[in-house]
PDBQT receptor file of N, H, CA, C and O in Angstrom, charges set to zero:
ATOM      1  N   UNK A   1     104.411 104.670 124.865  1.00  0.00    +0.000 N 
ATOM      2  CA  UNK A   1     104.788 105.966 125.356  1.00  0.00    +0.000 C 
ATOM      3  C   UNK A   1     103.565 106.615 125.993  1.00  0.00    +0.000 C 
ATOM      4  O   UNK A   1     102.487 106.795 125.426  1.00  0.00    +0.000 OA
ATOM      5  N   UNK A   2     103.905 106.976 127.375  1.00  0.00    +0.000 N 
ATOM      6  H   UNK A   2     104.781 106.830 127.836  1.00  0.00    +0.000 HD
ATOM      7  CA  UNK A   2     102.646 107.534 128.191  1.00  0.00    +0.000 C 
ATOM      8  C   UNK A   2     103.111 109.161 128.012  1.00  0.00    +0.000 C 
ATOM      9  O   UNK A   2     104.270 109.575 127.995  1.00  0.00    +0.000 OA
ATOM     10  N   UNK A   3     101.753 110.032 127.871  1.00  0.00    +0.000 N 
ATOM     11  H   UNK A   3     100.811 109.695 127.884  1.00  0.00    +0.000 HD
ATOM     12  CA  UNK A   3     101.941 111.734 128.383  1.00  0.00    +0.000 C 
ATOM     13  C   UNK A   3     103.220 112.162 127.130  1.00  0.00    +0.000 C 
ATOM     14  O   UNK A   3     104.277 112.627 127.557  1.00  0.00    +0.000 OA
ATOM     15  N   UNK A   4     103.081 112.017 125.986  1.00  0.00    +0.000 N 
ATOM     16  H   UNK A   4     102.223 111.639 125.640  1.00  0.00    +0.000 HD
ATOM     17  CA  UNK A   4     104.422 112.894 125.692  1.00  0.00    +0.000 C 
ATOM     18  C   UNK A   4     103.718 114.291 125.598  1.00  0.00    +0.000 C 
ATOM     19  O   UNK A   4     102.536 114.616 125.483  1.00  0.00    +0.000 OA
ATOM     20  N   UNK A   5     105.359 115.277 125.725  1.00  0.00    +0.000 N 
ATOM     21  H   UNK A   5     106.319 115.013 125.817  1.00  0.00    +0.000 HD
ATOM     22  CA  UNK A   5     105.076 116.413 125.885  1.00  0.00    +0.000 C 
ATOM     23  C   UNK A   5     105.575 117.303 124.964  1.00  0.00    +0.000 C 
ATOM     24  O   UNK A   5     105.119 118.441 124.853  1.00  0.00    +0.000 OA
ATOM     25  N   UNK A   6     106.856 116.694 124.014  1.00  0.00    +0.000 N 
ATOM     26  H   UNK A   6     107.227 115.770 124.104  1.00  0.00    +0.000 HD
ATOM     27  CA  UNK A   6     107.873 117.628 123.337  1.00  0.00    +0.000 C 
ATOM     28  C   UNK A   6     108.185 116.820 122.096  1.00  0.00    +0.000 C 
ATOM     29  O   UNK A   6     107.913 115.622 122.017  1.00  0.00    +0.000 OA
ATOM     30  N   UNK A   7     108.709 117.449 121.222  1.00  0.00    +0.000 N 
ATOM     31  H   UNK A   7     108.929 118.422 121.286  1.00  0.00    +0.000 HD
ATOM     32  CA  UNK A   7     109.732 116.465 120.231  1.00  0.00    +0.000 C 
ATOM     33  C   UNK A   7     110.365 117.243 119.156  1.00  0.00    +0.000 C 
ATOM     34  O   UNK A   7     109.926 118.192 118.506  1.00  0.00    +0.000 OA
ATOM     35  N   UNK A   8     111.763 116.487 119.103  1.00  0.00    +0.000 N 
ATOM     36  H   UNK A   8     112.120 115.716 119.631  1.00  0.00    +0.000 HD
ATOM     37  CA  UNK A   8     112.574 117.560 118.464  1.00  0.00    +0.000 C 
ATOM     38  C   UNK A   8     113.374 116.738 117.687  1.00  0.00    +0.000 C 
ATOM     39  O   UNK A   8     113.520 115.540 117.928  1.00  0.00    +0.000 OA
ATOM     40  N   UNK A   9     113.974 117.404 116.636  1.00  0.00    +0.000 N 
ATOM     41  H   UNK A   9     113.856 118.377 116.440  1.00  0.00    +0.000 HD
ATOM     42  CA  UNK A   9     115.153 116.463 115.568  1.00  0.00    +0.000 C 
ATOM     43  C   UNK A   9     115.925 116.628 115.924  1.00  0.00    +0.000 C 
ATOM     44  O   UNK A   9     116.071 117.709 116.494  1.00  0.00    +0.000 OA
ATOM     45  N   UNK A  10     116.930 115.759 115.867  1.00  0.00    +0.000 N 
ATOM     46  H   UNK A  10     116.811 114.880 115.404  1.00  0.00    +0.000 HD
ATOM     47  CA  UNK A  10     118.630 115.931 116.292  1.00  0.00    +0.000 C 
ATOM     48  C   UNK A  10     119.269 114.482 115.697  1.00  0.00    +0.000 C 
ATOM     49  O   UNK A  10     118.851 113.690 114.852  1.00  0.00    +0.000 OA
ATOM     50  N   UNK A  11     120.525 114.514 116.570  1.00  0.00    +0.000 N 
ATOM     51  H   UNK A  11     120.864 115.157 117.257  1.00  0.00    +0.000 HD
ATOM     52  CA  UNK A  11     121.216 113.984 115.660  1.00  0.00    +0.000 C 
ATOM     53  C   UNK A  11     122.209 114.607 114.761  1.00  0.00    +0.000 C 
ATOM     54  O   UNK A  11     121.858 115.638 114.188  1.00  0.00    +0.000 OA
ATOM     55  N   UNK A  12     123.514 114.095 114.529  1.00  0.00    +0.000 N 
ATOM     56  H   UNK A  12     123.799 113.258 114.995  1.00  0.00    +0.000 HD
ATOM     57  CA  UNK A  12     124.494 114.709 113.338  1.00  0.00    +0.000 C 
ATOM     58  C   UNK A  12     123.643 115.107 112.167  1.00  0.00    +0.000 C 
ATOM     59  O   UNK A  12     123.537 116.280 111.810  1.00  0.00    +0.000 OA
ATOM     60  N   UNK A  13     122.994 114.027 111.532  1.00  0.00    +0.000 N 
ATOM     61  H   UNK A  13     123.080 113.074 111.822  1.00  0.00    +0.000 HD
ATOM     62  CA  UNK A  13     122.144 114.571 110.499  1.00  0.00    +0.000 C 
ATOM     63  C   UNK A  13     120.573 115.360 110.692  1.00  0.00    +0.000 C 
ATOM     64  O   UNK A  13     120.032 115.999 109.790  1.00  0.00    +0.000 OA
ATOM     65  N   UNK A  14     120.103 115.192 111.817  1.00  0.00    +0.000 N 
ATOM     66  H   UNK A  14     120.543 114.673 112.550  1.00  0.00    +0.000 HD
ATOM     67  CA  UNK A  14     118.676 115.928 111.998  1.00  0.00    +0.000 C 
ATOM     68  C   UNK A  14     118.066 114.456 111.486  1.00  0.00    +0.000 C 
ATOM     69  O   UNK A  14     117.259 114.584 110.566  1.00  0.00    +0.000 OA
ATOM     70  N   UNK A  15     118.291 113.195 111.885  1.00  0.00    +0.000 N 
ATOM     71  H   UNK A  15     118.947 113.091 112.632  1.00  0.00    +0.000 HD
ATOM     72  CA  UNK A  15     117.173 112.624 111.592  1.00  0.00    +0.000 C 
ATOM     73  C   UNK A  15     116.372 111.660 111.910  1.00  0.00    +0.000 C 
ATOM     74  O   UNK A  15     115.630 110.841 111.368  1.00  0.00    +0.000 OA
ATOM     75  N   UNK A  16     116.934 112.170 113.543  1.00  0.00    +0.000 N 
ATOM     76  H   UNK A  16     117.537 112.836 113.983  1.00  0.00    +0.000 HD
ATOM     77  CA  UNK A  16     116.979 111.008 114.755  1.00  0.00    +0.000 C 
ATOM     78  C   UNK A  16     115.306 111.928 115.465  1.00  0.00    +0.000 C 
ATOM     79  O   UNK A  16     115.548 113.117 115.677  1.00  0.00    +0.000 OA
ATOM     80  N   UNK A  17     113.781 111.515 115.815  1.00  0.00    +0.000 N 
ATOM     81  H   UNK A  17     113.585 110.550 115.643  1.00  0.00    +0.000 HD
ATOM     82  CA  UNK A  17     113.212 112.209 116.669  1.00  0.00    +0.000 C 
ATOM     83  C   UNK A  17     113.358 111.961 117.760  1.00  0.00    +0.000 C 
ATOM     84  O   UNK A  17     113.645 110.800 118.054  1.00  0.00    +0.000 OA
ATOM     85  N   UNK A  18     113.226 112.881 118.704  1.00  0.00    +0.000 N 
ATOM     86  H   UNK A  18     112.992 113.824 118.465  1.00  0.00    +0.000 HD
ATOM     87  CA  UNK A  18     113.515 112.603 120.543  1.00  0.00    +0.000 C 
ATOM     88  C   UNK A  18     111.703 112.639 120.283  1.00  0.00    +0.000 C 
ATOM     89  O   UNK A  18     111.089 113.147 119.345  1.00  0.00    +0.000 OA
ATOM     90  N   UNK A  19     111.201 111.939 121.425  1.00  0.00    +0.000 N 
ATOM     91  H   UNK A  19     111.700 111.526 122.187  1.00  0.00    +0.000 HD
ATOM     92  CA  UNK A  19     109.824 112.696 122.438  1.00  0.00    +0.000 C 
ATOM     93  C   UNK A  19     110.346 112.426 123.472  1.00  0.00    +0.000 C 
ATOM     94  O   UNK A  19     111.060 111.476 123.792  1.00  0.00    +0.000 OA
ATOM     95  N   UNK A  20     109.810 113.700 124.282  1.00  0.00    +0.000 N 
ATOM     96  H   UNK A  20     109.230 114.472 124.021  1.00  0.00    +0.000 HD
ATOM     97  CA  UNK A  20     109.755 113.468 125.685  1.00  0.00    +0.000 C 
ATOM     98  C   UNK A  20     108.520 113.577 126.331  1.00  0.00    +0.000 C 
ATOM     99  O   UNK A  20     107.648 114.307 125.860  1.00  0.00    +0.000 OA
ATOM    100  N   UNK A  21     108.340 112.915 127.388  1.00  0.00    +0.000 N 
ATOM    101  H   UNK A  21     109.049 112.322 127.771  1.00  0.00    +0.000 HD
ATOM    102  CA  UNK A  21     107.048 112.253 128.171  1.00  0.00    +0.000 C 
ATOM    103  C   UNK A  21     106.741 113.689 129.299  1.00  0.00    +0.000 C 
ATOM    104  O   UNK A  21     107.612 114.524 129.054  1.00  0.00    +0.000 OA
ATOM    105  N   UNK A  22     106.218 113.964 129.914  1.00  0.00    +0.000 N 
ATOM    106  H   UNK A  22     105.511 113.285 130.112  1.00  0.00    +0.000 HD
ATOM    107  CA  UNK A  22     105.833 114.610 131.255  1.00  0.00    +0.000 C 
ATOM    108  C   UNK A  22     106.262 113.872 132.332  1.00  0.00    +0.000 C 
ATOM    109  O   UNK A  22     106.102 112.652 132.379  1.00  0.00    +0.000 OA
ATOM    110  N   UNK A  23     106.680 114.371 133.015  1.00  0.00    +0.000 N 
ATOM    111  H   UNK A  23     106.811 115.362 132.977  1.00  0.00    +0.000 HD
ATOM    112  CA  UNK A  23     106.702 112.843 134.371  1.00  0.00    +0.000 C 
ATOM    113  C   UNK A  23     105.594 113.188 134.871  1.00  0.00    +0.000 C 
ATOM    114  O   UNK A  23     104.812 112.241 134.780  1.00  0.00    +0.000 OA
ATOM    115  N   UNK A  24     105.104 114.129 135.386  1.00  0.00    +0.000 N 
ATOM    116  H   UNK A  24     105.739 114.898 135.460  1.00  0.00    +0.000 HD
ATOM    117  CA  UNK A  24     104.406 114.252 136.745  1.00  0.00    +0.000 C 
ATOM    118  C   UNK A  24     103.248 113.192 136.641  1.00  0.00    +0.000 C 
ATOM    119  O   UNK A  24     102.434 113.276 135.721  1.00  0.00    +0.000 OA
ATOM    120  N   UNK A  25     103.187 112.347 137.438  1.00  0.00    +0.000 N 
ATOM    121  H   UNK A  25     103.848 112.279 138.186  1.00  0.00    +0.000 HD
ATOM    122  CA  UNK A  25     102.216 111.180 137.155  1.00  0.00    +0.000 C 
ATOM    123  C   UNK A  25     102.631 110.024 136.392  1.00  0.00    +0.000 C 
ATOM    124  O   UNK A  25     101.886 109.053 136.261  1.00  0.00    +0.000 OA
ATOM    125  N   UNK A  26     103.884 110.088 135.839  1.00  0.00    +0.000 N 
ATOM    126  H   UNK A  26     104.490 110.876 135.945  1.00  0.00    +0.000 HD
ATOM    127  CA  UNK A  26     104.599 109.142 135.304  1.00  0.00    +0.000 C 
ATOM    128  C   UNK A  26     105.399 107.904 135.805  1.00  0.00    +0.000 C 
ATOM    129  O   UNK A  26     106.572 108.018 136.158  1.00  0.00    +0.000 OA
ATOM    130  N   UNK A  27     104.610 106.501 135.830  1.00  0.00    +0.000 N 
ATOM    131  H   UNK A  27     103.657 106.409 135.543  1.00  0.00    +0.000 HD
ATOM    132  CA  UNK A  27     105.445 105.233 136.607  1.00  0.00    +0.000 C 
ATOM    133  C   UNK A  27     106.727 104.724 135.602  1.00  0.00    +0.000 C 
ATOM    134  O   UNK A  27     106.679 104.055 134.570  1.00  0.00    +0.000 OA
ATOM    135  N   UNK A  28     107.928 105.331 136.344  1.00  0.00    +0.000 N 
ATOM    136  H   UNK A  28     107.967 105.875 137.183  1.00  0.00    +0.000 HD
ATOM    137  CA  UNK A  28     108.894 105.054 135.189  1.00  0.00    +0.000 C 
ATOM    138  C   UNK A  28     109.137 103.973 135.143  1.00  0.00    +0.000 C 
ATOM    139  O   UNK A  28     110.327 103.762 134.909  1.00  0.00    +0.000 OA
ATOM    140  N   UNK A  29     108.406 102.938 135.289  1.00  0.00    +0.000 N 
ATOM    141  H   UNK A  29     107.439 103.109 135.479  1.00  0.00    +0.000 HD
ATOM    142  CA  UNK A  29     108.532 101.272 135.500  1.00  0.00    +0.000 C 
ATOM    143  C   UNK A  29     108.041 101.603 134.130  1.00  0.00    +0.000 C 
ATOM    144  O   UNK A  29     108.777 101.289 133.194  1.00  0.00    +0.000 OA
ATOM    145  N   UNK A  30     107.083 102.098 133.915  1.00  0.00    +0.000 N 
ATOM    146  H   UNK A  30     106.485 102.353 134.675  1.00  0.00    +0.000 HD
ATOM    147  CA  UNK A  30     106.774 102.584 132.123  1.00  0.00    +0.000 C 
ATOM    148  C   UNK A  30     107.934 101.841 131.180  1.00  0.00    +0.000 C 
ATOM    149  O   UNK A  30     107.803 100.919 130.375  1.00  0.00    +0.000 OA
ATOM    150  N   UNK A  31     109.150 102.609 131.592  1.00  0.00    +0.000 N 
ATOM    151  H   UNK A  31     109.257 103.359 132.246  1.00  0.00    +0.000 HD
ATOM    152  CA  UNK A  31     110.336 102.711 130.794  1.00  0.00    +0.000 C 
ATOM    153  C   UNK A  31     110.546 104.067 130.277  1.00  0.00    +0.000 C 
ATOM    154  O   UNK A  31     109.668 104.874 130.583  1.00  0.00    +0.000 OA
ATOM    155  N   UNK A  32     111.206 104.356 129.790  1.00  0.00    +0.000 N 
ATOM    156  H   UNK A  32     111.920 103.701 129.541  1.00  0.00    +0.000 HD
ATOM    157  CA  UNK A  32     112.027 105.755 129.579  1.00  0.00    +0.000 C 
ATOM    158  C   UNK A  32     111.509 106.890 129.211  1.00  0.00    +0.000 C 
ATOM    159  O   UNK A  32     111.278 106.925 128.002  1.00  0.00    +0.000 OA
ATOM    160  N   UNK A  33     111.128 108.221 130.026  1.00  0.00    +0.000 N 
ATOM    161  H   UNK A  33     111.316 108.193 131.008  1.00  0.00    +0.000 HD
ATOM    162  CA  UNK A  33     110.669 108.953 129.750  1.00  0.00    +0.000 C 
ATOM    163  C   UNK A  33     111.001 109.823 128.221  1.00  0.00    +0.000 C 
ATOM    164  O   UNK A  33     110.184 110.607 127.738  1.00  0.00    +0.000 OA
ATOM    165  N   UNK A  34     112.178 109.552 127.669  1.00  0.00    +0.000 N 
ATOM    166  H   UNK A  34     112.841 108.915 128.062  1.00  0.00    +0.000 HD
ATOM    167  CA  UNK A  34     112.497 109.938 126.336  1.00  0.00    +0.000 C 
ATOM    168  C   UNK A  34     113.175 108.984 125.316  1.00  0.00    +0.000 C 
ATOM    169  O   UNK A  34     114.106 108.208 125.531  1.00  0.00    +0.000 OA
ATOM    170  N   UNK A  35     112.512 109.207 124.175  1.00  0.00    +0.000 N 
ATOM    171  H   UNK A  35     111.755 109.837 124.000  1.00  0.00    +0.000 HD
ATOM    172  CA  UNK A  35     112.290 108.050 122.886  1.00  0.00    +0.000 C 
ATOM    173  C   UNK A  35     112.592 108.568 122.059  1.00  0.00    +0.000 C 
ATOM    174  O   UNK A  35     112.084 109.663 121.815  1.00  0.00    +0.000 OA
ATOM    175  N   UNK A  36     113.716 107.933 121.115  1.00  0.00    +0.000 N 
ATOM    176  H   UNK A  36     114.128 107.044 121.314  1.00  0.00    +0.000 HD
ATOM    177  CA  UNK A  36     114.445 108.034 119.915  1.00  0.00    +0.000 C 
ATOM    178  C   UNK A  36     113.381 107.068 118.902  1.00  0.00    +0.000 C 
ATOM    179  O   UNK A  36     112.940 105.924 119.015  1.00  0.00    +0.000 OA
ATOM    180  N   UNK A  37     113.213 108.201 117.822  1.00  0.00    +0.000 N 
ATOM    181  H   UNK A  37     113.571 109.130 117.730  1.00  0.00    +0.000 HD
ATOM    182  CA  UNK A  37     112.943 107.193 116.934  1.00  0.00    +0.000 C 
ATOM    183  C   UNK A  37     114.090 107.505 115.523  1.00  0.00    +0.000 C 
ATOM    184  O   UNK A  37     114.371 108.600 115.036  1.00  0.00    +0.000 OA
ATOM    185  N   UNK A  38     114.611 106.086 115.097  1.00  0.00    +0.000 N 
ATOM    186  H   UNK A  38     114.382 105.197 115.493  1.00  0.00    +0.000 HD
ATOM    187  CA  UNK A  38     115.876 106.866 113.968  1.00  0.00    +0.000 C 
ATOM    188  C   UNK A  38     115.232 106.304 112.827  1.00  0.00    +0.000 C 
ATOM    189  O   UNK A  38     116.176 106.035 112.085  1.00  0.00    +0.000 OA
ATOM    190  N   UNK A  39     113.969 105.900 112.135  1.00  0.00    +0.000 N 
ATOM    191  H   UNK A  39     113.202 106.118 112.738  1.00  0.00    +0.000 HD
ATOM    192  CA  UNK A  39     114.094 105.550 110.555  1.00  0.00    +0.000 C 
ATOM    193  C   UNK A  39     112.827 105.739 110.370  1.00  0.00    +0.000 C 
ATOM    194  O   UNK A  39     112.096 104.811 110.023  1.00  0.00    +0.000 OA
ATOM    195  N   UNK A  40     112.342 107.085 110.593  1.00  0.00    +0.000 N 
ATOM    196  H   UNK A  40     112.936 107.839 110.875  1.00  0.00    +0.000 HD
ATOM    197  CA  UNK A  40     111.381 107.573 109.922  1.00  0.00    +0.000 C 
ATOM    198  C   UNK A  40     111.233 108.432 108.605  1.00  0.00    +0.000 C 
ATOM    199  O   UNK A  40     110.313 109.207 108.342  1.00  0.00    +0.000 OA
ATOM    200  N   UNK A  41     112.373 108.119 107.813  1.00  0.00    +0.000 N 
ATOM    201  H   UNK A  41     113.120 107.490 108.027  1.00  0.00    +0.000 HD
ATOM    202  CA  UNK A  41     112.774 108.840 106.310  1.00  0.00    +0.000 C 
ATOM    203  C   UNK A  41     112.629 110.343 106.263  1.00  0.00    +0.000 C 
ATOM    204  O   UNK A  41     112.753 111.036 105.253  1.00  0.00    +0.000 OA
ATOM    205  N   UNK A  42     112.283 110.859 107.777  1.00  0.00    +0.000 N 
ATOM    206  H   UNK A  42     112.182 110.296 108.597  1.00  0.00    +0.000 HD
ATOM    207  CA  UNK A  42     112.309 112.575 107.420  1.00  0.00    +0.000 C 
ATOM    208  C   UNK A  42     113.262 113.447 108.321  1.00  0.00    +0.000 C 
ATOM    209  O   UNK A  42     113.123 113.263 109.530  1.00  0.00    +0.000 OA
ATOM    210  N   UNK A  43     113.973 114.138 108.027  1.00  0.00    +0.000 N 
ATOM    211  H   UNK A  43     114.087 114.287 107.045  1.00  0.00    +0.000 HD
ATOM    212  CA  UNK A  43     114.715 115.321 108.654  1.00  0.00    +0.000 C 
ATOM    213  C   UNK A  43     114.288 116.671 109.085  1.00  0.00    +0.000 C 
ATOM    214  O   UNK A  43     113.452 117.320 108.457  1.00  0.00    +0.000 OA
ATOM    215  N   UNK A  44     114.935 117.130 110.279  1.00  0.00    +0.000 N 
ATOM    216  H   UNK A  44     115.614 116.603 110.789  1.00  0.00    +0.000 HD
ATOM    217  CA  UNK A  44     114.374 118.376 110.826  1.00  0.00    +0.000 C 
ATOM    218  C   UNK A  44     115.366 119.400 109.860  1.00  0.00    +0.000 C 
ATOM    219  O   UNK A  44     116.097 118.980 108.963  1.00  0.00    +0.000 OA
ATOM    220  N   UNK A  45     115.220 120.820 110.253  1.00  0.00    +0.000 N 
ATOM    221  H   UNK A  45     114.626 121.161 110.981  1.00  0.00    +0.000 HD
ATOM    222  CA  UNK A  45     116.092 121.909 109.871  1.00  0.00    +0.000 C 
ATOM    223  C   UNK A  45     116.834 122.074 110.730  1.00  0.00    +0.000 C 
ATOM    224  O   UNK A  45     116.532 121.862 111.904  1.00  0.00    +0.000 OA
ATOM    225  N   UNK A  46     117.898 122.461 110.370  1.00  0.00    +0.000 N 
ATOM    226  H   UNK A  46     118.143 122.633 109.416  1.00  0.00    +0.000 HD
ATOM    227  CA  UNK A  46     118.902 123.133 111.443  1.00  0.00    +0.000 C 
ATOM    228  C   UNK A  46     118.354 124.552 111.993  1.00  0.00    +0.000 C 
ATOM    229  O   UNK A  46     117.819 125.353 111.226  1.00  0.00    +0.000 OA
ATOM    230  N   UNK A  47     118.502 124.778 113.202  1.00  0.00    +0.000 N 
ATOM    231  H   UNK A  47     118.937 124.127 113.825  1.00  0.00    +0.000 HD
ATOM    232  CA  UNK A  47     117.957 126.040 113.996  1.00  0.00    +0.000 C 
ATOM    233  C   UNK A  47     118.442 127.386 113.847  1.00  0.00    +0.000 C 
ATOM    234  O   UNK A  47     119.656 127.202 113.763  1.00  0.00    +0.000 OA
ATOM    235  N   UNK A  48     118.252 128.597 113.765  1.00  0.00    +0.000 N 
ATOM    236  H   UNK A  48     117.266 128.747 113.834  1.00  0.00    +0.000 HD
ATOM    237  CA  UNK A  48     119.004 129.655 113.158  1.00  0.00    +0.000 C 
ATOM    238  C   UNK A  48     119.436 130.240 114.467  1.00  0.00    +0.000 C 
ATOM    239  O   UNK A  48     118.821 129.570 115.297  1.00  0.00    +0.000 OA
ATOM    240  N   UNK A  49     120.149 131.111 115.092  1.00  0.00    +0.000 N 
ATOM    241  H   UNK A  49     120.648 131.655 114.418  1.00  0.00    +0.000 HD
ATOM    242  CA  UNK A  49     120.752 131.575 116.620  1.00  0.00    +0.000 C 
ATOM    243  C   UNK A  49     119.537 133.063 116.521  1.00  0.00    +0.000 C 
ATOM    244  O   UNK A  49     119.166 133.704 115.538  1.00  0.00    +0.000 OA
ATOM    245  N   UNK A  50     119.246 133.178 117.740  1.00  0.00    +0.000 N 
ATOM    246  H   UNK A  50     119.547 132.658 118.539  1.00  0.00    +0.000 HD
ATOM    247  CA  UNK A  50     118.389 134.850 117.695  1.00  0.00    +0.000 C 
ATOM    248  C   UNK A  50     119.402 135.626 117.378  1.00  0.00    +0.000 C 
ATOM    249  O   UNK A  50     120.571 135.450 117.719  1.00  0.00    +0.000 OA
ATOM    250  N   UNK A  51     118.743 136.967 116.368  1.00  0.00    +0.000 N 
ATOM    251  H   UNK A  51     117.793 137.110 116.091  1.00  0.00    +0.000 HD
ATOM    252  CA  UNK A  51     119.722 137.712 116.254  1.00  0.00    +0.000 C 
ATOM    253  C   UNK A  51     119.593 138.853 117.029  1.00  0.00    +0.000 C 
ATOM    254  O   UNK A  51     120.351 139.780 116.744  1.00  0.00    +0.000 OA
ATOM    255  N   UNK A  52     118.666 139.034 118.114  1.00  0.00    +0.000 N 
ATOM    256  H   UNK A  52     118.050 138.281 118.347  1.00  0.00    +0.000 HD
ATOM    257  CA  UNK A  52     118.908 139.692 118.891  1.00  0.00    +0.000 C 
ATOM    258  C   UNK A  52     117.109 140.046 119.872  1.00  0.00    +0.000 C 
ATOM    259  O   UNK A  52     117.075 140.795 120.848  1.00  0.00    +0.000 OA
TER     260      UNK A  52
């Protein structure tokens, strides 16, 4: 994985990680600017909505 930039839990259960890469400068011959990883034994939280 070249340049990541982000990463977040998701998934039905929260326990799938995304990263995502930057492109700018990115040869997507690389392969995929965003990467699942699913069996890293930890879960995110669910997100709360702004309340205002």
């Amino acid at each position: 994985m070249h340049q990541p930039s982000s990463c977040t839990f998701g998934g039905s259960r929260l326990d799938v990680l995304y990263i995502t890469s930057a492109r700018e400068g990115l040869d997507l011959s690389d392969g995929d600017p965003v990467h699942a990883i699913d069996q890293l034994g930890a879960v995110g939280m669910p997100s709360t909505a702004f309340a205002g």
